[in-house]
C-alpha positions, 0 to 999 in steps of 0.5 A: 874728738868725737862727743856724744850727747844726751840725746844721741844715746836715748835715741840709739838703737840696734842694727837690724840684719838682712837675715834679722839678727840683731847688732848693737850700735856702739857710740864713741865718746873718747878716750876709750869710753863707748855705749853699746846699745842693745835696745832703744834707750838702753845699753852698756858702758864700756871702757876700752884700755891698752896696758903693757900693749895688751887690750883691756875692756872695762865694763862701767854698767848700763844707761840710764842707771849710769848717765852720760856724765857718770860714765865720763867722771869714771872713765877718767878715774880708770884713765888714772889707773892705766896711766899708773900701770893698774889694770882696771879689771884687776883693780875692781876684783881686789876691790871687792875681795876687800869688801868681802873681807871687811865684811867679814871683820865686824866685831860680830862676826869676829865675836862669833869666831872667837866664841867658836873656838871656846872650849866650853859647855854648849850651855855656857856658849849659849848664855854668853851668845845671849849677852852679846846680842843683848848688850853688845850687837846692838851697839857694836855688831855691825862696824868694822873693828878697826872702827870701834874707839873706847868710846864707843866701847865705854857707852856699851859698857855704862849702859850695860851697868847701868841696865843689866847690872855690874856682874854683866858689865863685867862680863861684857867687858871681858868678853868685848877684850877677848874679841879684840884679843883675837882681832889684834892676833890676826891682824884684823884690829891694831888695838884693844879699844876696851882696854884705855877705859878697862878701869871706869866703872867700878869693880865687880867684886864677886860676893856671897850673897848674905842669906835672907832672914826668915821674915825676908824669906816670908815677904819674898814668898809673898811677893812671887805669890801676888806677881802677876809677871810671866807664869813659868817665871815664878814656877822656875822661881819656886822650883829653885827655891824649893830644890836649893839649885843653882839658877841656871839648873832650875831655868834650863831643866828639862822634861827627860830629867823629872820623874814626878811619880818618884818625886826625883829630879836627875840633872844629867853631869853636863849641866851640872858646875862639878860635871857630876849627875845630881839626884834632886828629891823633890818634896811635895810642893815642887812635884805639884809646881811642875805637874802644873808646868806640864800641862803647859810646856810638857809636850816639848823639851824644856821645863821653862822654855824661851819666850820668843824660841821655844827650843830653848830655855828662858834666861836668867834675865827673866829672873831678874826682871821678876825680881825688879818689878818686886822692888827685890833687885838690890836686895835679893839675888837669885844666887842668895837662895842656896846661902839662904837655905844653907844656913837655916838647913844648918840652923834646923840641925840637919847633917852637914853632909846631907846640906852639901850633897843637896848643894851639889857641893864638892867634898874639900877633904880629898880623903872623903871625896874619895870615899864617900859617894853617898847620896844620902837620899831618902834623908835629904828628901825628908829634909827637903819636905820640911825645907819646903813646909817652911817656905809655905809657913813663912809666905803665910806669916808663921813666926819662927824661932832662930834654929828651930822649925816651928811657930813661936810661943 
């Protein structure tokens, strides 16, 4: 049976034609296996195959990239196949059928299906999406799911506990389980691998934050006062402090919602937790914190725009960066401000109902809550100038008496 060598085939060349067509030479190596040469040097592998008395061609790839001896170590895997009844050709494309359906099944791209079909706020998707290219992707991005051991899934987590926090372990763990969730249902994982370890790290327990007293409220305003960090941080800082809003409404403001000649913030339903528009006066000190925001960000959308995209806003994870680097993180969390300024708002004998409404807070009789749509304006912004007169006092050493604004005797 006729054999080829090595240097049969780099010395191959085409036929020329009398009529100067060119002809590929085809080399014969056995058992189906042949070279088409186009050119000196060069050519094509190919497999010839007969199956159920139907011809069949294989193409391997070209030589040099595949040499003499791969194309023989090939051609006898296909042999295999033929002699096992599967048709080589269709073999390949099933193949890569799977290969592009693996592809399709890492635990990102799953992720990102799973996160598609939610029915939540754009906003809400956006935050989560942050966290998982934060803490999980980088990790678990890129593997097949069917890959993924509690294991791995535990180191994922622990760091994240250890880096970002309990409250985004947590997250993380809820958010890896709902994937898999979706993974196991379309016969794309056979297991949860988050949940053997669901129970080792310790609980998240959700808790009120305790208000700060109003000496801790001083070194704070302090602190922001001296941190040389991120600018727009501490402006988003003193915004939140200054309005009593929740966190994400101060970092994810935007300029259509200010009219700083009225002194008014209107945060639009779709921001807001209870899908209701918030008019927020803004007392004197938060108008000056973003007309010097707008002569740095006012040209675009938001207020505090992301550090690397500036179509979108900053994270929160800004926030707790800031308070890291003050030495605040275990004492301190941004969701304390609006229990801090509750209780001293309520210590200072305003109306509880001026309070909740600047809380955005529910009304909890159903009887109120449908009859009173009063926004109490003009008197809650005359609270919250006081609310921000003494922020400024206690960042400059005042001491106050406990249910009273004013300067100690």
């Amino acid at each position: 049976m006729p054999k080829l060598n090595d240097t049969q085939c780099r010395n191959a060349k085409p036929v020329t034609n009398g009529d100067g067509t060119i002809q590929p030479t085809r080399l014969i190596d056995g058992n189906g296996l042949v070279l088409e040469v186009k050119a000196k040097g060069a050519g094509v592998w190919r497999y010839r195959f007969e199956l159920g008395g139907k011809p069949g061609i294989y193409t391997l790839g070209n030589y040099p990239a595949i040499s003499l001896s791969d194309a023989r170590k090939e051609r006898e895997r296909l042999r295999e196949l033929v002699k096992q009844g599967i048709n080589p050709v269709h073999d390949r494309r099933i193949t890569r059928a799977k290969r592009i359906q693996q592809g399709a099944m890492t635990f990102e791209a799953i992720a990102n299906e799973w996160l598609g079909a939610k029915d939540w706020q754009d906003d809400t998707k956006a935050r989560r999406r942050d966290m998982f290219k934060r803490v999980v992707f980088p990790t678990l991005g890129k593997l097949p799911v069917n890959a993924i051991t509690p294991a791995i899934v535990l180191e994922v987590l622990q760091k994240a506990h250890t880096s970002n926090g309990p409250s985004v372990a947590a997250e993380a763990k809820r958010s890896i389980s709902g994937v898999f969730e979706l993974a196991v249902a379309t016969l794309r994982a056979d297991s949860d691998p988050s949940y053997p370890i669901r129970k080792a790290l310790p609980k998240n327990k959700t808790q009120h934050k305790r208000p700060l007293t109003t000496d801790e409220i001083g070194r704070l305003m302090r602190d922001l006062a001296g941190y040389e960090g991120n600018f727009q941080t501490v402006n988003a800082f003193r915004l939140m402090w200054l309005t009593l809003c929740r966190p994400s409404e101060a970092i994810e403001a935007e300029w259509s919602e200010f009219d700083l000649d009225a002194a008014v913030w209107r945060i639009p339903a779709a921001r807001m937790k209870k899908r209701r528009e918030h008019t927020v006066p803004l007392p004197s000190q938060a108008v000056e914190v973003m007309r010097a925001m707008q002569s740095v960000t006012g040209k675009g959308r938001f207020a505090f725009p992301n550090r690397d995209d500036r179509n979108r806003p900053m994270t929160a994870a800004a926030f707790r960066q800031a308070l890291k680097t003050l030495g605040w993180a275990g004492e301190y969390s941004p969701h304390a401000t609006r229990t801090t300024g509750s209780t001293r708002l309520n210590e200072m004998n305003y109306s509880s109902d001026w309070i909740e409404r600047q809380l955005a807070h529910a009304e909890s009789n159903a009887v109120r809550r449908a009859y009173n749509h009063a926004e109490y304006l003009e008197g809650r912004a005359k609270m919250m100038q006081e609310w921000a007169d003494l922020l400024d006092a206690l960042r400059d050493g005042a001491k106050i008496i406990p249910g009273k604004f004013g300067n100690a005797a």
